[in-house]
N, C-alpha and C positions, 0 to 999 in steps of 0.2 A: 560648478560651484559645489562645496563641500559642505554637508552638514554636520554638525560636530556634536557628539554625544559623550556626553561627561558621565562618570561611573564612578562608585566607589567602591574599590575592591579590596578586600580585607587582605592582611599578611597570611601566605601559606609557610608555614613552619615545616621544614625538611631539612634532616640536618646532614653536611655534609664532614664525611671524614677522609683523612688523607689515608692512601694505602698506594701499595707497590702496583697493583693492581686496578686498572681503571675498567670498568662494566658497559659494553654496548653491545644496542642491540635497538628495538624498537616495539617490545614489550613493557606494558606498565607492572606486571608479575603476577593481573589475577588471574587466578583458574579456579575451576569447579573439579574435583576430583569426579564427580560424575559426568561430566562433561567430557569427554574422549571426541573425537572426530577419526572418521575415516575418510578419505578423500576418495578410492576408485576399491574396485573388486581385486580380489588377489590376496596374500599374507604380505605384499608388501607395501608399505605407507611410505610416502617422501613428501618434506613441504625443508622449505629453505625463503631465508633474508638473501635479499641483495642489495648491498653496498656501491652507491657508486662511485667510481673513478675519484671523482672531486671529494668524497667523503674519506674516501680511501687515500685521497693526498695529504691528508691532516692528520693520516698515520702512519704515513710510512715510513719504515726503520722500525716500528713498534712491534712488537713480536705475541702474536697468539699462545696465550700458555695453558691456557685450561678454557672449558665453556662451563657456563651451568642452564640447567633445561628441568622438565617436568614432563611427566606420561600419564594418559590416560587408563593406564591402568598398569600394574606390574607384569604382569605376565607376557612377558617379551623374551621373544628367543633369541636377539642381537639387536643391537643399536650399534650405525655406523656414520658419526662425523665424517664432513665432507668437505672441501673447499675446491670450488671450482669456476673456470670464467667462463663457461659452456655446460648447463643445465643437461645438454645432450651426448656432452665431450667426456674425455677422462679427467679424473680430479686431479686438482693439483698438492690434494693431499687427505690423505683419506686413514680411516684409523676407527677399529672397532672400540668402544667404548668397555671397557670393565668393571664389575664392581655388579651391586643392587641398583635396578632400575626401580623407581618409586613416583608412587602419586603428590610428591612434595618437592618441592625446588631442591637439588644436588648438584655438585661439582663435579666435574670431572675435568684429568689433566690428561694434557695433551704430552706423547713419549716425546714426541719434537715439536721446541714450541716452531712455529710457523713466522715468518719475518713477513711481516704487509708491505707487497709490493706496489707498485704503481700504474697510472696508465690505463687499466681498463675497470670497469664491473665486475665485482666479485661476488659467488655465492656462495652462502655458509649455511649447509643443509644435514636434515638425518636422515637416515633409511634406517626403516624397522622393521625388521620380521617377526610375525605372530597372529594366530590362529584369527583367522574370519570373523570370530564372533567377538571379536575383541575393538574397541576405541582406544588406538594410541595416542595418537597426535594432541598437542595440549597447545591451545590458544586462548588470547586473553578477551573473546568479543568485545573488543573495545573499539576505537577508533582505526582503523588499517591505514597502514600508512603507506600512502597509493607509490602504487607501482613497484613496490619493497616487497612484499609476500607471494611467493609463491608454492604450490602443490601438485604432485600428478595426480591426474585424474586421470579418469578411463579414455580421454581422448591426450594424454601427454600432458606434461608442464604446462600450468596456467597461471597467469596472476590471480589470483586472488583476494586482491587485496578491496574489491568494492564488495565482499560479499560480507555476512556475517560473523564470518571465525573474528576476526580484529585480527593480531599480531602473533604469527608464531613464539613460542614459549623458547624463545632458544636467546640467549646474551653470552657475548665474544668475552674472556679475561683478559687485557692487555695489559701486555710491561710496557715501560718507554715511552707513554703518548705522550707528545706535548700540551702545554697549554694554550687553549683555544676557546671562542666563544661560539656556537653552531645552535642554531631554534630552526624547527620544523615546523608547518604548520598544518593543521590537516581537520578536512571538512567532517561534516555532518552527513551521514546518508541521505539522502535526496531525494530519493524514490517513494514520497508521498502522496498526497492530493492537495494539490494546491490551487487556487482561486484567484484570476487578475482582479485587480485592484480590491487586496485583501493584504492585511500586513500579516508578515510572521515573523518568529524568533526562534533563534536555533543557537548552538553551541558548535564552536570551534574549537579546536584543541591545539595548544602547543608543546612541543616533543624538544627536550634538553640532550641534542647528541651531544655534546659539548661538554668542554671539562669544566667550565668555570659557571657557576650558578649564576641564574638570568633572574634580576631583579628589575625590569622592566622592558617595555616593547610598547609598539603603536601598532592598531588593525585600522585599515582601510578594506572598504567594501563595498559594491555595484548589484544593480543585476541589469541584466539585456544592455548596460550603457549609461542606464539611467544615471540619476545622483548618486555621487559617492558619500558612506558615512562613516566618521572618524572620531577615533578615540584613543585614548594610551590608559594602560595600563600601568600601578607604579606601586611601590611598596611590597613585592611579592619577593620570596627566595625560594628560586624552582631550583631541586639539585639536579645535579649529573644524573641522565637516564628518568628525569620523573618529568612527568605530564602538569598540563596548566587548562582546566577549560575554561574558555570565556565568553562572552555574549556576542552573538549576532541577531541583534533587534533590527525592528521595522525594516526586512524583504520585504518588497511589493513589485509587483510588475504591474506594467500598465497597457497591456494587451496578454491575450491568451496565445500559447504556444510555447514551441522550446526559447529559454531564455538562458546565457549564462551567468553566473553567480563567480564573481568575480572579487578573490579577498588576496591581501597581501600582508605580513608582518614585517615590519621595517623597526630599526632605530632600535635593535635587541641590547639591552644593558647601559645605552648610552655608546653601545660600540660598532664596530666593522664586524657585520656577519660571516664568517670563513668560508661556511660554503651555503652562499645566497637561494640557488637555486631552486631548493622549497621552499623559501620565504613568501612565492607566490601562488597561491591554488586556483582553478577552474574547475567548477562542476555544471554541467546540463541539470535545469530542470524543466520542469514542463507546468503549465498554467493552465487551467479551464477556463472556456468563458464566466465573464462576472455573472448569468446570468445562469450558470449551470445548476441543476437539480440533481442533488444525489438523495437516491434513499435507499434504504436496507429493508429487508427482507424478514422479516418475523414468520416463521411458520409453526403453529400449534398443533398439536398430535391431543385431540381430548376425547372425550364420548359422554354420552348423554346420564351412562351408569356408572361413570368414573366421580367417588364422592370428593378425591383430593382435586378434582380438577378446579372447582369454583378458585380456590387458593391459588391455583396453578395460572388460571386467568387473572386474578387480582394484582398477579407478582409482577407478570408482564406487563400486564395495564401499566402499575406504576414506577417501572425502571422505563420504558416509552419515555411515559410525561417524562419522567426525570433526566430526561438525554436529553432532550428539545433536538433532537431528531426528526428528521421527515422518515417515518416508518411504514408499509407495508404492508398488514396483518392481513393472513389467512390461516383460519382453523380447517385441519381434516379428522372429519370423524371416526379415526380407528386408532389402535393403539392401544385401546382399553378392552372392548369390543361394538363390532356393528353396529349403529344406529339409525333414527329415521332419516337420519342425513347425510351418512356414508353412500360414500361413491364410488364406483371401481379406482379411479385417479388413488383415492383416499387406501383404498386395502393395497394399492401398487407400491405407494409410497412408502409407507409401511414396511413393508416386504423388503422393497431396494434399501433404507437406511437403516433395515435393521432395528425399528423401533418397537423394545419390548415391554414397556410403562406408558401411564398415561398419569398426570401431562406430561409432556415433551416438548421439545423447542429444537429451533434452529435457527440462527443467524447469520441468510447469506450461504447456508449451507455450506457453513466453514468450521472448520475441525479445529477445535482451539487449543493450540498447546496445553496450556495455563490449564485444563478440563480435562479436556480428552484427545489429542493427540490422532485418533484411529478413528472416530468419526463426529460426523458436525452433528448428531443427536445429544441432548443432554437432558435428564430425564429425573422422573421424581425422586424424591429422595436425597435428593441435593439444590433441589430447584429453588433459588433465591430470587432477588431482588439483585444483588451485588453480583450473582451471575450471568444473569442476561445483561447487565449494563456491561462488564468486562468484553463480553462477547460483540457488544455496540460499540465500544469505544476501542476494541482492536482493529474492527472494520473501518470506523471513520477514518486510521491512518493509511486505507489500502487504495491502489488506484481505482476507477471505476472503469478507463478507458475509452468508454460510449454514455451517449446522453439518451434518454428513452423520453420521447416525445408522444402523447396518445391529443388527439383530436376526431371528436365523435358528435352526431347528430341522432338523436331518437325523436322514432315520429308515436307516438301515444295513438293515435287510431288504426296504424300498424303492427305496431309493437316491435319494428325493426330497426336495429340500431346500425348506422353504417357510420363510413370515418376510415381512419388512418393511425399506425404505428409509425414512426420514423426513427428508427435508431440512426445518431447520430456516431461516427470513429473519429473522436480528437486523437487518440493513439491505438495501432494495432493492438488487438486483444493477446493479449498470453494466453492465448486459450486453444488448443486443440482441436475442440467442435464448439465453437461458440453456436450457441442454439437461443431463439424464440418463444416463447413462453406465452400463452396467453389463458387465462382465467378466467372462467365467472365468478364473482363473489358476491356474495346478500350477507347483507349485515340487519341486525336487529331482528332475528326469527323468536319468536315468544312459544316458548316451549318447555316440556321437563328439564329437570335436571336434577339427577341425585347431589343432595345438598344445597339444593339452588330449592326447589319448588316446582311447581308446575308452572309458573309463568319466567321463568328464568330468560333472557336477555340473552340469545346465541350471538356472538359478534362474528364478522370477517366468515359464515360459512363458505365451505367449496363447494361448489354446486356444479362444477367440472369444466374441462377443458376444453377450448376448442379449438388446436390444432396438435392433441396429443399427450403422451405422457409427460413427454420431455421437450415441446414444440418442434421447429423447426431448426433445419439447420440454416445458418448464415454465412456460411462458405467464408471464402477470403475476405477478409474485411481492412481495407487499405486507409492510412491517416487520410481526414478529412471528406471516408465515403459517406452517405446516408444512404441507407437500406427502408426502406416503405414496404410494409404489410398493411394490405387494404384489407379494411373490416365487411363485413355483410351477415348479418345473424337478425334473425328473428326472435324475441323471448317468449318462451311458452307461456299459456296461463300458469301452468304450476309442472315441478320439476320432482321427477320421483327416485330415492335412493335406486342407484342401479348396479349396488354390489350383488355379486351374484350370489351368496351364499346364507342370506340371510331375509330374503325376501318376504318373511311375515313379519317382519320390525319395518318394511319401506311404507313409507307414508306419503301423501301426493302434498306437495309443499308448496303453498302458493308465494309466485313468483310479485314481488311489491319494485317497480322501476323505479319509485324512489329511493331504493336500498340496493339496485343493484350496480355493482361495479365489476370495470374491465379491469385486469393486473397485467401489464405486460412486463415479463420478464426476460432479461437477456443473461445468460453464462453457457457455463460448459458443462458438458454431458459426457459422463465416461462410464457407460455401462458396466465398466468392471470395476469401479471405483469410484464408490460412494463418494469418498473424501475429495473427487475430483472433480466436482461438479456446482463449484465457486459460483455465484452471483457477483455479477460486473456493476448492477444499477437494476432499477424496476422501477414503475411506476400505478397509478390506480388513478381511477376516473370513475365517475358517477355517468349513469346512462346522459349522455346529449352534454357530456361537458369534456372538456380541453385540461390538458397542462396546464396549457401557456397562461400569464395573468392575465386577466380584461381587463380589459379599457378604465375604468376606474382603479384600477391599483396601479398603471401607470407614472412612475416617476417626471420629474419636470425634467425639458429641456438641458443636455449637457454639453458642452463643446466634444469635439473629437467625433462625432458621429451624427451621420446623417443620411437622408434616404428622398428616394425621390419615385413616383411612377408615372412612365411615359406611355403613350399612345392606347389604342383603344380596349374596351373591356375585352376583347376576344383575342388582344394580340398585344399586352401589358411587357414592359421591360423595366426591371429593378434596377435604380442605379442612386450613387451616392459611395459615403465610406463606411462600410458597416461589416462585421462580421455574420451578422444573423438579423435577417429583418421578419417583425412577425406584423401580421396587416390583417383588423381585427374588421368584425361588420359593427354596425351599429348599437348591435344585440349584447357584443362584449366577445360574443365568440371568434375565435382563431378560424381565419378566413382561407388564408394561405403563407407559406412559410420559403424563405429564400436564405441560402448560404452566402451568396456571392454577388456581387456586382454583377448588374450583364443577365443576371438570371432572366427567364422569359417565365412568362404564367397566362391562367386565364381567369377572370373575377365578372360576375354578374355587375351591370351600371348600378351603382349607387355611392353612398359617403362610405370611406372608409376611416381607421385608425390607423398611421405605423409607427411601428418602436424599431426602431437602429439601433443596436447594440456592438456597441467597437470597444475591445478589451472594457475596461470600467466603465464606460463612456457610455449612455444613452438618450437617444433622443425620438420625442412623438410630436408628429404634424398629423392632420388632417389631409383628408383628398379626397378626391371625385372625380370618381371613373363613368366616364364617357362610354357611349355607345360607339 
């Protein structure tokens, strides 16, 4: 069944003139003149369109007579047009270019125009020679139009067309084409974070290879299977060679996993599309459970003598709130200098990113373009409000990969906190050394502060690590593993700075278990590279508490998901339809936790809670575990 979404879409005014000359290519013309790209090492740059066959039958007899293109910078030592039906082969016609190469769209004529032949795949490429230090290549980061861009890189010819650049800067001059109607259609990057049963809206693009302006079209659109949803498009005039974006509302999947996203443009102009073939797109994306927790990573660089820092904490405090963010806060006390609550972790830190002001920050320990580019520090003197939210709201678009599950028990007349970590791999990490992270943090230490007072409100302090600088490694991590790190830590009465270089400012700081929390962190670690050391997810717990919700923040009963536990307390079997079962005690705490049907466990006899969670869908019964 079709669900049909009606739209009004305004007239795009483009205006079409007749010429001897018709313009293709599958560039929309922007460029940045500082935007250059080099594709591989060497002086020499290559990237090329390719045309297919069936595109190519809509012109043939049409004859190449000039190209026009843009460069990333002038200083080129030759540019060499190319046409060839083998990227690896000799051309089937090749021709140094002449003239001023420039940072602005120019023509150039071809000595022989070129007649388009038939039959196979053609590519129409440049080769550029010029010095190392230079970005030639000129693309328009727009939409790519899949499977048409190609570049050599250091490993050979590659498509290029799902990454960044958009569309090479290069458009074919033709004499002689006929007339035709031709629409392309072409997705949205995809490589998001997305959430089953969560709607999204995105933007699709359609590309006028065609001679004759497209004043109307219909999108059709799926994901995984689901409902299709349907709309037209009307009153637009797209010219020859210009772009149309238009809405893809309400995506939702209704389970988590790879799903695909399935759009089609039909019924272009009222006419027969010539050549169909991109009329229809498929892209993979990927869904997390409804039930996943992402959070980010806020790290503070302050000290107790630094006076800009109170401000420096106020800023963060409220671009936090103002995200409505699940966020992660830890202060280290160095950066400024030493104080009573610097920790070795704290002067390391330091040191490795490089932090030469206080306050400081970092997000995810991600280098943000938009900032700074060279490293994920960003430091006073520019420290806003509007720049940590930037740096929050770039992250929310990034994947996380793994889900960070904490479940912990403190016992008060020990003071020993035990429990469990569970990193969850919905998708293998891009990560090199994905590593383990674990933290102590106290929040709420009542203490000096220049500019603060003497009873100043320390938040998030680090009070250090317990399995290292940079944790553990996590080795290969395959879709759908969970990795467990079992806890076992006693808390001291009180915790004393243990940086070594400054030992008459250490103070013995008593330890309060109602303030204290575990932070487990998961990313990557690249000791030679700060900027390389991404945050995938993290999470924070208070002594003797869980993630997962209790029992009272449980939702009602939903179809699609259900769970069952068979036989005795000491030899339990999970069964039912569920992606993730969490089976709570009475107390509200996270009892024990199952992936999969079939899973086996072992639970002390008494009443339990479960929650079944299948793609959107969850569901809680009670039960009673037998002896």
């Amino acid at each position: 069944m079709k669900r049909v979404l009606r739209f009004l879409i305004g007239f795009l005014a483009l205006p079409v003139c007749a010429q001897a000359q018709t313009t293709f290519g599958y560039t929309n013309g922007d460029f940045d003149r500082d935007d250059g790209v080099r594709l591989c090492a060497g002086t020499t740059q290559r990237a090329a369109i390719r045309m297919s066959a069936e595109k190519l039958s809509l012109l043939a007899g049409a004859k190449v007579t000039a190209i026009r293109s843009v460069f990333g910078t002038r200083n080129l030592n030759s540019v060499t047009f190319f046409i060839t039906s083998d990227l690896d082969g000799e051309p089937l016609y090749e021709q140094q270019l002449s003239g001023s190469f420039s940072t602005r769209w120019a023509k150039y004529e071809l000595t022989t125009p070129f007649e388009i032949p038939t039959g196979s795949d053609l590519y129409f490429g440049l080769s550029i020679d010029c010095g190392e230090s230079y970005y030639p290549l000129a693309f328009d980061r727009q939409y790519g139009e899949p499977g048409c861009v190609y570049g050599l890189t250091d490993d050979g010819w590659a498509d290029i067309s799902s990454q960044t650049y958009g569309n090479l800067n290069l458009q074919l001059m033709v004499e002689g084409a006929q007339q035709f109607t031709d629409a392309s259609a072409r997705l949205f990057r995809a490589d998001g974070y997305y959430k089953a049963g969560s709607e999204y809206a995105f933007e699709g693009q359609l590309y006028n290879f065609g001679t004759q302006p497209i004043t109307s079209f219909d999108v059709t659109y799926s994901v995984g299977g689901g409902e299709e949803q349907t709309y037209s498009v009307s009153g637009v005039n797209i010219a020859q060679g210009a772009v149309y974006n238009f809405p893809i509302e309400g995506l939702e999947a209704d389970g988590q996993g790879y799903k695909d996203m399935e759009l089609s443009v039909t019924n272009v102009s009222g006419d027969v599309d010539a050549a169909p073939a991109d009329n229809s797109r498929s892209q993979e994306m990927f869904f997390y459970p409804a039930d996943m927790t992402r959070s980010f990573l806020v790290e503070n660089f302050t000290g107790q003598e630094c006076s800009n820092c109170p401000a420096g904490h106020a800023a963060m405090e409220e671009a936090i709130e103002r995200s409505g963010m699940d966020v992660v806060s830890v202060s280290y006390h160095s950066g400024y200098s030493p104080d009573a609550f610097t920790m070795l972790e704290d002067y390391y830190y330091q040191t490795f990113y490089g932090v030469a002001a206080a306050p400081s920050f970092m997000v995810n320990r991600f280098a943000n373009p938009a900032i700074d580019p060279s490293s994920p520090v960003f430091q006073y003197g520019s420290l806003t409000v509007a720049m940590i939210t930037d740096c929050l709201e770039k992250q929310a678009a990034e994947q996380p990969y793994v889900g960070v599950n904490i479940n912990t028990n403190y016992d008060d007349a020990t003071r020993r906190l035990t429990g469990k970590v569970d990193v969850e791999v919905y998708r293998k990490p891009q990560a090199a050394n994905p590593s383990l992270q674990l933290l102590l943090v106290q929040d709420s230490i009542v203490g000096n502060q220049a500019n603060g007072g003497s009873n100043y409100v320390h938040r998030h302090v680090n009070r250090g690590s317990l399995n290292g600088y940079f944790g553990e490694k996590l080795g290969e991590m395959a879709d759908g593993a969970t990795v467990t790190k079992e806890i076992d830590y006693t808390l001291p009465e009180s915790i004393m700075s243990t940086y070594d270089g400054s030992m008459s400012k250490s103070e013995d700081i008593p330890t309060d278990p109602k303030h204290m929390y575990l932070v487990a962190i998961v990313g990557n670690y690249n000791a030679d590279d700060p900027a390389d050391c991404l945050v995938l997810n993290c999470a924070a717990v208070k002594f003797g508490a869980s993630t997962a919700s209790g029992i009272a923040e449980l939702p009602a009963a939903q179809a699609g998901a259900s769970a069952r536990l068979e036989g005795s307390a000491g030899s339990l079997r999970a069964e039912g339809n569920f992606d993730a079962l969490y089976i709570y005690n009475v107390g509200g705490k996270l009892a024990a936790r199952c992936t999969a049907p079939g899973q086996t466990l072992s639970l002390e006899p008494g009443v339990y809670v479960t929650r079944a969670v299948k793609g959107g869908a969850v569901s809680t019964a009670k039960c009673v575990v037998a002896r």
